[in-house]
N, CA, C and O atoms as a CHARMM CRD file, in Angstrom:
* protein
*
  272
    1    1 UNK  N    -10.64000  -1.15800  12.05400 PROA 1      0.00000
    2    1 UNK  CA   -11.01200  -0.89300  10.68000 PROA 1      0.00000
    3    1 UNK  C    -10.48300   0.47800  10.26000 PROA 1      0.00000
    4    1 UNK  O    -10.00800   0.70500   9.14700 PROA 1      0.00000
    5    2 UNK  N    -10.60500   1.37400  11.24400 PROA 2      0.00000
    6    2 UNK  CA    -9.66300   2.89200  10.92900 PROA 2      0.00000
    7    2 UNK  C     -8.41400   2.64400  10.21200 PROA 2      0.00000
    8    2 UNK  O     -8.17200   3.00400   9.06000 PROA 2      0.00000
    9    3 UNK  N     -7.62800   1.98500  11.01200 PROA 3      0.00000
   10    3 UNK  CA    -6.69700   1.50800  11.01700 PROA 3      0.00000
   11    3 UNK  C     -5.91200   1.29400   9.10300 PROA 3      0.00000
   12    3 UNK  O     -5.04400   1.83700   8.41900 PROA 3      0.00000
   13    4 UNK  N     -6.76300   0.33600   8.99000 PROA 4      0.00000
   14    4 UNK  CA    -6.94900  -0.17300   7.88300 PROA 4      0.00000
   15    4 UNK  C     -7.06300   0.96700   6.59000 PROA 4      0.00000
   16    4 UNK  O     -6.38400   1.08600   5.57000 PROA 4      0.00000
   17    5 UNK  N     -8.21500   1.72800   7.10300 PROA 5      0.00000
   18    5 UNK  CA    -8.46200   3.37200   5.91700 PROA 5      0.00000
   19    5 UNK  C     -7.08300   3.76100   5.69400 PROA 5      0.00000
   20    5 UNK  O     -6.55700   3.85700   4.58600 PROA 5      0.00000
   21    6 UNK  N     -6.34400   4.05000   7.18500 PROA 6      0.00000
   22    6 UNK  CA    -5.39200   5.24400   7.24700 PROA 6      0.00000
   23    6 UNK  C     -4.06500   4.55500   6.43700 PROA 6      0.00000
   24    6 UNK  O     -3.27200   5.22700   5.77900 PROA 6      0.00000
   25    7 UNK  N     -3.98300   3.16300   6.60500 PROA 7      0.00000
   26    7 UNK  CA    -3.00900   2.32000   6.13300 PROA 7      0.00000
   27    7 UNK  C     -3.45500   2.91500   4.62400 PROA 7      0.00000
   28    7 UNK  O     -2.64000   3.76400   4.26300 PROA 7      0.00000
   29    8 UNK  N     -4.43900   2.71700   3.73000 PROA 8      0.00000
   30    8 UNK  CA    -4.77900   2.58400   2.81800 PROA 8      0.00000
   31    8 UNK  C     -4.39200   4.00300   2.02800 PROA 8      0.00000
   32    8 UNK  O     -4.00500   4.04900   0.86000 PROA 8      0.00000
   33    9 UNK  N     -4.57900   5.15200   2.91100 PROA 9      0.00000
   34    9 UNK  CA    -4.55600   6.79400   2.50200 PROA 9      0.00000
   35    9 UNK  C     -3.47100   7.36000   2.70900 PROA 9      0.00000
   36    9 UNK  O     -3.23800   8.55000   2.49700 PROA 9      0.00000
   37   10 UNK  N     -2.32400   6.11500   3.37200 PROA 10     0.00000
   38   10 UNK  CA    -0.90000   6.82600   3.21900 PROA 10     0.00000
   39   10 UNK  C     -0.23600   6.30600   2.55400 PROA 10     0.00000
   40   10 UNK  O      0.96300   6.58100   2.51200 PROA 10     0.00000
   41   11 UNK  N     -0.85600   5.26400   1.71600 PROA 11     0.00000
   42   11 UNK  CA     0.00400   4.35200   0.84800 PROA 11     0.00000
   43   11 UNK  C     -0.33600   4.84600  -0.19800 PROA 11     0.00000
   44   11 UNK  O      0.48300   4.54400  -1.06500 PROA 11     0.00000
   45   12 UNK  N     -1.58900   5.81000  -0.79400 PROA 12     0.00000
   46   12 UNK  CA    -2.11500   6.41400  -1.76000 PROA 12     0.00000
   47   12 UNK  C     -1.22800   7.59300  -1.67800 PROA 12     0.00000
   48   12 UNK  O     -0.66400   7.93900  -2.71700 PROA 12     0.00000
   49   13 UNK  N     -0.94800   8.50500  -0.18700 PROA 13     0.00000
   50   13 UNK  CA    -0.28900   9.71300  -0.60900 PROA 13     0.00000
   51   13 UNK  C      1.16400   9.31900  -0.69800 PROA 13     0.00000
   52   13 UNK  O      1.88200  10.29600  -0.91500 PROA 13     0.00000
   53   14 UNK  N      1.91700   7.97500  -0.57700 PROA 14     0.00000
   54   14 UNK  CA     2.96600   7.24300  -0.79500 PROA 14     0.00000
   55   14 UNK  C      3.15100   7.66000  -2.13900 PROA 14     0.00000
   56   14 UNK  O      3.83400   8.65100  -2.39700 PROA 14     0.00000
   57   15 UNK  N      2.60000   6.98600  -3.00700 PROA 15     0.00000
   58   15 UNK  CA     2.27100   6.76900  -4.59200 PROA 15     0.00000
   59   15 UNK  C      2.28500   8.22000  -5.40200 PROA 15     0.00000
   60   15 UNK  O      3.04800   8.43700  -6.34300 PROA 15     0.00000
   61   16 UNK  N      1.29400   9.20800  -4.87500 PROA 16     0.00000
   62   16 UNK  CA     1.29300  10.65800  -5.35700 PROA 16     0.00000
   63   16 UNK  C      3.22200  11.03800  -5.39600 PROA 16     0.00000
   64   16 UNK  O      4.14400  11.14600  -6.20400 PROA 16     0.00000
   65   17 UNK  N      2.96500  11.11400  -4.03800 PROA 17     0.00000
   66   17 UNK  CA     4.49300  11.87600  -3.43000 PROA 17     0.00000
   67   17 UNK  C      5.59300  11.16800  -4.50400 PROA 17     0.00000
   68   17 UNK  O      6.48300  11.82700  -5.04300 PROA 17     0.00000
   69   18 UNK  N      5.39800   9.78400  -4.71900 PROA 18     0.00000
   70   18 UNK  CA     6.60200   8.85600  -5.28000 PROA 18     0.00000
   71   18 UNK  C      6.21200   9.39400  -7.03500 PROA 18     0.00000
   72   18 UNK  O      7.09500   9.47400  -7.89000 PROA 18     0.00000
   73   19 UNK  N      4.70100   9.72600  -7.31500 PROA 19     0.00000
   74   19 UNK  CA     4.64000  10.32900  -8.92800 PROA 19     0.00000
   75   19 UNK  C      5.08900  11.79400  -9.04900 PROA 19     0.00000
   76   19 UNK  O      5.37200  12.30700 -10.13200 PROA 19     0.00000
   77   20 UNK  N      5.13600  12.41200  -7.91400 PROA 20     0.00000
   78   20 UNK  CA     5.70700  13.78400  -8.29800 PROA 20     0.00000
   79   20 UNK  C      7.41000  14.36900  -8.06100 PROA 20     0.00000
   80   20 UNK  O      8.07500  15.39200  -8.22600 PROA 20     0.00000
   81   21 UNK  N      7.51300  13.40900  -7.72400 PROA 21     0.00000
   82   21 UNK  CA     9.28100  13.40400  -7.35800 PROA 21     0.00000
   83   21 UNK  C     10.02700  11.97800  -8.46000 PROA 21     0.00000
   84   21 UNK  O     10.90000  11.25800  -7.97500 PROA 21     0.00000
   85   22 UNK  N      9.62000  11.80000  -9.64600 PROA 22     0.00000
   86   22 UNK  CA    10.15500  10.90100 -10.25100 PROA 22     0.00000
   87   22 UNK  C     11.44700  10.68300 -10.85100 PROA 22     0.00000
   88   22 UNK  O     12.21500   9.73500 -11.01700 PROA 22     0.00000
   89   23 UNK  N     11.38400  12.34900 -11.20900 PROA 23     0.00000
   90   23 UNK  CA    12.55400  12.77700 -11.44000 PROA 23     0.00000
   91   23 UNK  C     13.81300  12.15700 -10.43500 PROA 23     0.00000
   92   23 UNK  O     14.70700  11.38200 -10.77400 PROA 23     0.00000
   93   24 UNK  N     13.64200  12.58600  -9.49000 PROA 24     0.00000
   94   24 UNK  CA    14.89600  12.04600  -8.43500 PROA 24     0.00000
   95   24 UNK  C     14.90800  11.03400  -7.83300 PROA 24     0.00000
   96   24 UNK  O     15.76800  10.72900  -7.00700 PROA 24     0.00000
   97   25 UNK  N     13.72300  10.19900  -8.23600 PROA 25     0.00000
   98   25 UNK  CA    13.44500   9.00100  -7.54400 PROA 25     0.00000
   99   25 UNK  C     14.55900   7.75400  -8.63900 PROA 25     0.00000
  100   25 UNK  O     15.28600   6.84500  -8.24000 PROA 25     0.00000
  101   26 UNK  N     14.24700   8.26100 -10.20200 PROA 26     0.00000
  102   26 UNK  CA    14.49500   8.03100 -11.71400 PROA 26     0.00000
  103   26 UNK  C     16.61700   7.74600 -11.48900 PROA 26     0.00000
  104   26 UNK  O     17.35000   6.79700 -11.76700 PROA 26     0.00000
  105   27 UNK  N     16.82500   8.87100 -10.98500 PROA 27     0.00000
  106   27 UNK  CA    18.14300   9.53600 -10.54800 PROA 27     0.00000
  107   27 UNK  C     18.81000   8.99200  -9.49800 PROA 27     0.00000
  108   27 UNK  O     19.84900   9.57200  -9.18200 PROA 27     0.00000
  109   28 UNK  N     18.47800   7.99200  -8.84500 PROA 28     0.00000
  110   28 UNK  CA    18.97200   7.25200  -7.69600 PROA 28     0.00000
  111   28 UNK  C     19.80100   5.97800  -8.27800 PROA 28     0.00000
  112   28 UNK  O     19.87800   5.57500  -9.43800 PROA 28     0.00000
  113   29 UNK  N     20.30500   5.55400  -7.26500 PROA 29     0.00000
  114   29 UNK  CA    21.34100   4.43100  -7.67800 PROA 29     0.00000
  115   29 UNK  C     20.47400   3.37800  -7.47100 PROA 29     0.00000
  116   29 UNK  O     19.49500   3.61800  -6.76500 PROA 29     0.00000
  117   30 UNK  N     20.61900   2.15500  -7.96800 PROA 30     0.00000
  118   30 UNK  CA    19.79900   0.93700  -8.18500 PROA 30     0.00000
  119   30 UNK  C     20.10400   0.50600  -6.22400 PROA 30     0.00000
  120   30 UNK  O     18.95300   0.34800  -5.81700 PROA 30     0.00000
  121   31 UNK  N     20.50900   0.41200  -5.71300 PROA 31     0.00000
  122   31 UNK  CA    20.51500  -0.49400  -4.38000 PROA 31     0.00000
  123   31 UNK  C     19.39900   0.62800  -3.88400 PROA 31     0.00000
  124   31 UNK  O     18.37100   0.02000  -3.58600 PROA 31     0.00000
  125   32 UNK  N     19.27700   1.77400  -3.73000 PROA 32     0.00000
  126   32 UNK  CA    18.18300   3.02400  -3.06300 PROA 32     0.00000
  127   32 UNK  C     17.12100   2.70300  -3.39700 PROA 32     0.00000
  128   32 UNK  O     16.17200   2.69900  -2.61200 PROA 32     0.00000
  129   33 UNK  N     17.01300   2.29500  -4.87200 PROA 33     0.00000
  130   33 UNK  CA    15.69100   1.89500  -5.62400 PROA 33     0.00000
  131   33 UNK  C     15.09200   0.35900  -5.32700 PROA 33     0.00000
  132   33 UNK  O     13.91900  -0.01500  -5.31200 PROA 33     0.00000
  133   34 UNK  N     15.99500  -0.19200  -5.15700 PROA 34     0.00000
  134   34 UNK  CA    15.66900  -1.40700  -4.62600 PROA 34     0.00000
  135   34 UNK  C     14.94800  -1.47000  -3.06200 PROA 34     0.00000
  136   34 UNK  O     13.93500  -2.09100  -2.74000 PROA 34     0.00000
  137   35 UNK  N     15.84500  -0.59500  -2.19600 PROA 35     0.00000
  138   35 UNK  CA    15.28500  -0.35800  -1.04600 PROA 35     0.00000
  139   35 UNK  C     13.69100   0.17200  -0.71300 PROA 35     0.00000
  140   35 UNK  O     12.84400  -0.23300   0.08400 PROA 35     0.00000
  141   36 UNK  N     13.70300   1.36400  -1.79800 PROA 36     0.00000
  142   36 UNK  CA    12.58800   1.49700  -1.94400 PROA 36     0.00000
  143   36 UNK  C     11.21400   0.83600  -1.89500 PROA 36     0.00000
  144   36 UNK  O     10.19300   0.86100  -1.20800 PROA 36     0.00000
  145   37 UNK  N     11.91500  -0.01500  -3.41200 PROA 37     0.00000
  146   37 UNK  CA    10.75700  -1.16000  -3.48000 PROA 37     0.00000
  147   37 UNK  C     10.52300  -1.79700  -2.53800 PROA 37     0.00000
  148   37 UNK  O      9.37800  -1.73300  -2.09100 PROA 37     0.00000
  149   38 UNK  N     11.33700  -2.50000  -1.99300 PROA 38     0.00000
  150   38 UNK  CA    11.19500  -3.31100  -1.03600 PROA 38     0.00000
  151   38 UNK  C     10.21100  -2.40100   0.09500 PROA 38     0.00000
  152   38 UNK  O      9.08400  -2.87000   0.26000 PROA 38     0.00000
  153   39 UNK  N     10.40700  -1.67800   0.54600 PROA 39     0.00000
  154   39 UNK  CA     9.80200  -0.45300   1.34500 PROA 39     0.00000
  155   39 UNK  C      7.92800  -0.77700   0.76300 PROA 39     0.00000
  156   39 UNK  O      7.08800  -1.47500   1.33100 PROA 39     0.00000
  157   40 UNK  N      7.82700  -0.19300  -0.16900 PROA 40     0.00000
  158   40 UNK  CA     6.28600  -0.53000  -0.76700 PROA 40     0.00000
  159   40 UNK  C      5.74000  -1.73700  -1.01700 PROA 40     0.00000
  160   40 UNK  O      4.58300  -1.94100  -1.38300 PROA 40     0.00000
  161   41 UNK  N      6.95500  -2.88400  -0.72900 PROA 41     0.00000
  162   41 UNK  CA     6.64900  -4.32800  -0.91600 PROA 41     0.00000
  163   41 UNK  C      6.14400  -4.42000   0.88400 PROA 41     0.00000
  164   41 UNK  O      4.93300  -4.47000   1.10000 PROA 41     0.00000
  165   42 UNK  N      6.62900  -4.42800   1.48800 PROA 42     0.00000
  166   42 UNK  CA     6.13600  -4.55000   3.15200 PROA 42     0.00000
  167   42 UNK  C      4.95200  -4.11400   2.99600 PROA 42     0.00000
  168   42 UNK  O      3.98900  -4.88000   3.02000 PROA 42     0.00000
  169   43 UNK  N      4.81600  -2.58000   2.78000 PROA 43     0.00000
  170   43 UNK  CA     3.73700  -2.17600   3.41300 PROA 43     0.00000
  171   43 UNK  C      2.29200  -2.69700   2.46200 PROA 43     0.00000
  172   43 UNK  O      1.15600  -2.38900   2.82400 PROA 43     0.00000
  173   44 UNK  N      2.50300  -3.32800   1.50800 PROA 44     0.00000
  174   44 UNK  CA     1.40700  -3.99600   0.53100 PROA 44     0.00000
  175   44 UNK  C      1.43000  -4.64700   1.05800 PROA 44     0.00000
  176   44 UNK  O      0.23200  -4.89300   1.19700 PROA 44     0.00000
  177   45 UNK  N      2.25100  -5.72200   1.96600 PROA 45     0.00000
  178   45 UNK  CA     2.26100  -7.17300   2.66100 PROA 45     0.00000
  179   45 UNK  C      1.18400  -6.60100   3.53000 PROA 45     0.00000
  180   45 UNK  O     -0.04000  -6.73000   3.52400 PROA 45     0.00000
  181   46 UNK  N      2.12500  -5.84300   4.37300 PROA 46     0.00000
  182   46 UNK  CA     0.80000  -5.37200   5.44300 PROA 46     0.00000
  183   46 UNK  C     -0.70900  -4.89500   5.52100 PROA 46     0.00000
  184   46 UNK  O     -1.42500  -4.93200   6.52200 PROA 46     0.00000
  185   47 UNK  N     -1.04400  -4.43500   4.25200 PROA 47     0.00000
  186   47 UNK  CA    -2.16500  -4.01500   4.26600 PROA 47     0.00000
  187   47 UNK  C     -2.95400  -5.57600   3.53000 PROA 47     0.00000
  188   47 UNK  O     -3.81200  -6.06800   4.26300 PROA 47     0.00000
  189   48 UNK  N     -2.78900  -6.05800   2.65500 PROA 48     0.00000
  190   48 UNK  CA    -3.05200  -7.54700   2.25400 PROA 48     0.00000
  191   48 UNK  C     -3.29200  -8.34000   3.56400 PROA 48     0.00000
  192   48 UNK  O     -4.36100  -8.91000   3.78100 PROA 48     0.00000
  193   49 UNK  N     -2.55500  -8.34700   4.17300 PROA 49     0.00000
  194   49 UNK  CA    -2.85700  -9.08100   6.02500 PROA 49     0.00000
  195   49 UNK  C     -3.76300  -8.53300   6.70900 PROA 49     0.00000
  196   49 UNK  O     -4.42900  -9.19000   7.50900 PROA 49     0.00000
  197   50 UNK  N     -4.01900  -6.71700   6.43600 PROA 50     0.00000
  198   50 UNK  CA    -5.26300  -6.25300   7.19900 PROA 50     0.00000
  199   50 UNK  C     -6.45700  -7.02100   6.45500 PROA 50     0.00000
  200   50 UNK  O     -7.36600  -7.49400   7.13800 PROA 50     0.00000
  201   51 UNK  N     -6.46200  -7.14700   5.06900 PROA 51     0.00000
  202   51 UNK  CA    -7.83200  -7.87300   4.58800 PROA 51     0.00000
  203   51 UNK  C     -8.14100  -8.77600   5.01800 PROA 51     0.00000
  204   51 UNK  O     -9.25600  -9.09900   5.42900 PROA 51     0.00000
  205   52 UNK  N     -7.11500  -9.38100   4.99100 PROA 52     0.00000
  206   52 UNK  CA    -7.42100 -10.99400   5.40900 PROA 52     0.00000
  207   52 UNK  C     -7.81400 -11.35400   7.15400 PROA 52     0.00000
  208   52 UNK  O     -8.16700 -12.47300   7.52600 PROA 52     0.00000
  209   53 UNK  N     -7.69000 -10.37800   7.90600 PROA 53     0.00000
  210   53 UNK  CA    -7.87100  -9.56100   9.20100 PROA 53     0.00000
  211   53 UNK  C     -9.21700  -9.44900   8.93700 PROA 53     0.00000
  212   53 UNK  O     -9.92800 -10.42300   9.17900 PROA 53     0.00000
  213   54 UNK  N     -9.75900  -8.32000   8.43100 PROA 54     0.00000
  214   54 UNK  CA   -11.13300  -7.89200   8.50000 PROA 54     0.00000
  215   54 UNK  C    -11.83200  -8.96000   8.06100 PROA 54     0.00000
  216   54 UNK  O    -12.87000  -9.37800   8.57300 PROA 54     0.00000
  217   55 UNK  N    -11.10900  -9.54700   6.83000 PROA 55     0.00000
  218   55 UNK  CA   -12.22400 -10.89500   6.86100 PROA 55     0.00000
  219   55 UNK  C    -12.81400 -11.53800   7.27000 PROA 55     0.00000
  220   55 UNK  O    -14.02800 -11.71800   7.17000 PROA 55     0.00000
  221   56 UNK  N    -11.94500 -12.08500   7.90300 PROA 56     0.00000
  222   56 UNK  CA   -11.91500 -13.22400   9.00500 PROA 56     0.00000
  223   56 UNK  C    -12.82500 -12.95200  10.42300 PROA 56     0.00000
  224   56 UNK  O    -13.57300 -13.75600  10.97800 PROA 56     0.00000
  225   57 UNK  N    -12.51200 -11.54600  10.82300 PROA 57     0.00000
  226   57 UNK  CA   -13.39400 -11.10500  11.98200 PROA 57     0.00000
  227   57 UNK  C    -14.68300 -10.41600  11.26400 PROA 57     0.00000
  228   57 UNK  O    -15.85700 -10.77400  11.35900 PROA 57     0.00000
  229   58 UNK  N    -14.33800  -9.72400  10.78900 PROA 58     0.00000
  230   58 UNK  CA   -15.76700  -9.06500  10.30500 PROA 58     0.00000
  231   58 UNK  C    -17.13200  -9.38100   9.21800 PROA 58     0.00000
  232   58 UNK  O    -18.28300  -8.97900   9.04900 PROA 58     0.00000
  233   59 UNK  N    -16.06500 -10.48400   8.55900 PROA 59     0.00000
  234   59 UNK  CA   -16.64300 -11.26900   7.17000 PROA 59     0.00000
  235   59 UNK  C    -16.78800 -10.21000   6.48900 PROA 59     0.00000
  236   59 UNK  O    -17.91600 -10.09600   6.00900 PROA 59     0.00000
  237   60 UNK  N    -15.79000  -9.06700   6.17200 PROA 60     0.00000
  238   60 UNK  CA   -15.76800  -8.03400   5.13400 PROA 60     0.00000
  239   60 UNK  C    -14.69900  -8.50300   3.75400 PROA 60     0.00000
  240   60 UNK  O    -13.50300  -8.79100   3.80700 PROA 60     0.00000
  241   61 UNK  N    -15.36900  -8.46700   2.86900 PROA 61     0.00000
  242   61 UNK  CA   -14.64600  -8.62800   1.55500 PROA 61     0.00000
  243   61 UNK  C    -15.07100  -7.75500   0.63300 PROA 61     0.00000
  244   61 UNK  O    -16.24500  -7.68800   0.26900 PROA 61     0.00000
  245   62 UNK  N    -13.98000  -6.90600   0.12400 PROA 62     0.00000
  246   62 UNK  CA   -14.35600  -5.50500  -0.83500 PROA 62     0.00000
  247   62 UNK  C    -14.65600  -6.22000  -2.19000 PROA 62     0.00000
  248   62 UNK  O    -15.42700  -5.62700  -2.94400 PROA 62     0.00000
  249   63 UNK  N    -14.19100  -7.31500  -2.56000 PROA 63     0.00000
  250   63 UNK  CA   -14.36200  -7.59500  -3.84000 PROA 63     0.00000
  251   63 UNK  C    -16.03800  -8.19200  -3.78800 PROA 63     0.00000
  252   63 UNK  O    -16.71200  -7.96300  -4.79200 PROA 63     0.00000
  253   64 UNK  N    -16.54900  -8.77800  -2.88800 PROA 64     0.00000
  254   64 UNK  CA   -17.97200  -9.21700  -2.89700 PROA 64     0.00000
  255   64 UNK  C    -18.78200  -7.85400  -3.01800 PROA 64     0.00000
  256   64 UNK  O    -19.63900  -7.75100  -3.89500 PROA 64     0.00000
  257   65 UNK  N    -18.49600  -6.72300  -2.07100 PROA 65     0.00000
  258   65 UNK  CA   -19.19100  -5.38700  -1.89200 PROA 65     0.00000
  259   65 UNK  C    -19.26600  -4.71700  -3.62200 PROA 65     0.00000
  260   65 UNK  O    -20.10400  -4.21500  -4.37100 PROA 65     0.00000
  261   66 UNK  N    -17.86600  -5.08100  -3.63500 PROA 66     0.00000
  262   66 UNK  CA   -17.74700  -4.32200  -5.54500 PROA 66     0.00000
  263   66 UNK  C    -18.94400  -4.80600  -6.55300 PROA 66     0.00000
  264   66 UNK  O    -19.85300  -4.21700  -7.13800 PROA 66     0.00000
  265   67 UNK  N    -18.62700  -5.78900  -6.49500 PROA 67     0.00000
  266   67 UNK  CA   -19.59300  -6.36300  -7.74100 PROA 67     0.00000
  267   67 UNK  C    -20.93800  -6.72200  -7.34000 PROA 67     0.00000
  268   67 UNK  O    -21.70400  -7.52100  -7.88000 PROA 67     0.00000
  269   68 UNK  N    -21.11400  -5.97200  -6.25700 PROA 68     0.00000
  270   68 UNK  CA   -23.02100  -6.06500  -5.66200 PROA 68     0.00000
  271   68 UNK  C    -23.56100  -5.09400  -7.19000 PROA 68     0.00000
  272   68 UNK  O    -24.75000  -4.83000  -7.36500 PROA 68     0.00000
């Protein structure tokens, strides 16, 4: 379940880092940018698979916890 947090808090400081460098992110050639994406497309795969992970073993679902 750590696991899962830390996945979650580097994909958040992913996002910061990727809003404060836009400028040069903006400035890249389309195949870099593509790579990119693709880059933040995995690791959403991966963390989407940890849910479905914790689910399954733990019977944890954030969207049931949310709307308690």
């Amino acid at each position: 379940m750590m696991a899962h947090a830390l996945n979650g808090l580097l994909m958040l400081a992913a996002v910061v880092v990727a809003y404060m460098n836009f400028r040069v992110l903006y400035k890249l050639d389309p195949y870099k940018k593509v790579m990119i994406l693709l880059v933040f497309s995995v690791a959403i795969g991966i963390h989407a698979l940890s849910h479905l992970g914790l689910e399954t073993v733990y019977g944890l679902n954030p969207f049931k916890a949310a709307s308690r």
